[in-house]
N, C-alpha and C positions, 0 to 999 in steps of 0.2 A: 070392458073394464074402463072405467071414467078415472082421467087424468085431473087429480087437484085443480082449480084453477089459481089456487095461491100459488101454489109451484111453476104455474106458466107463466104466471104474472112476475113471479121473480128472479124465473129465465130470462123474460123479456127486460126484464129493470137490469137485470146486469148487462145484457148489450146494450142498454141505451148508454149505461156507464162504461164500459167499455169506449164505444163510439164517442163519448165526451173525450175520454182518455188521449183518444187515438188524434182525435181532434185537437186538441191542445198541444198535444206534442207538432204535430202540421204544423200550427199555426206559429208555434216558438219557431222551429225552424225556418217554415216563411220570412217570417220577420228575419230572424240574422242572416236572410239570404237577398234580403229588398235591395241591397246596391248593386248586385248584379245583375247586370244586361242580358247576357245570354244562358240556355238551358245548361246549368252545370247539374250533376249526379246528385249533390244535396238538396237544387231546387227540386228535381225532382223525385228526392224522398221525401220533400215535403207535400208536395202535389199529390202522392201515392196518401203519405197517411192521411191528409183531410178525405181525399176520394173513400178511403174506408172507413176513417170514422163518421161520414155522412151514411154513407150504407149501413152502415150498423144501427144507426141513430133512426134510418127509416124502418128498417127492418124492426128495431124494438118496439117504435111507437106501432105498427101498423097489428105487430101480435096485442101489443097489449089492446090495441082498438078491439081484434076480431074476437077476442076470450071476454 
């Protein structure tokens, strides 16, 4: 049974958006975290969200490469 490839392709396009998503929020947060020195729990939610909205963002582009 052959899977749409429109349907894959816009599984893949919603992770990519997702992973923009995921990245955007990171990067807000980075920002209102830049005057701090040392690792506190919110820099490091923000390190977590870019780290996943980058995976996701490789993740989408690489499906939609391979379909």
């Amino acid at each position: 049974m052959a899977i749409d490839v429109s349907v894959i392709r816009r599984k893949a396009l919603r992770r990519v958006i997702m992973g923009l998503f995921l990245l955007l929020i990171g990067l807000l947060w980075l920002g209102a975290e830049l005057g701090l020195i040392r690792l506190t729990p919110a820099l490091a939610c923000s390190v977590f969200f870019i780290g996943m909205g980058l995976a996701l963002l490789v993740i989408g582009f690489v499906e939609m490469k391979q379909r």
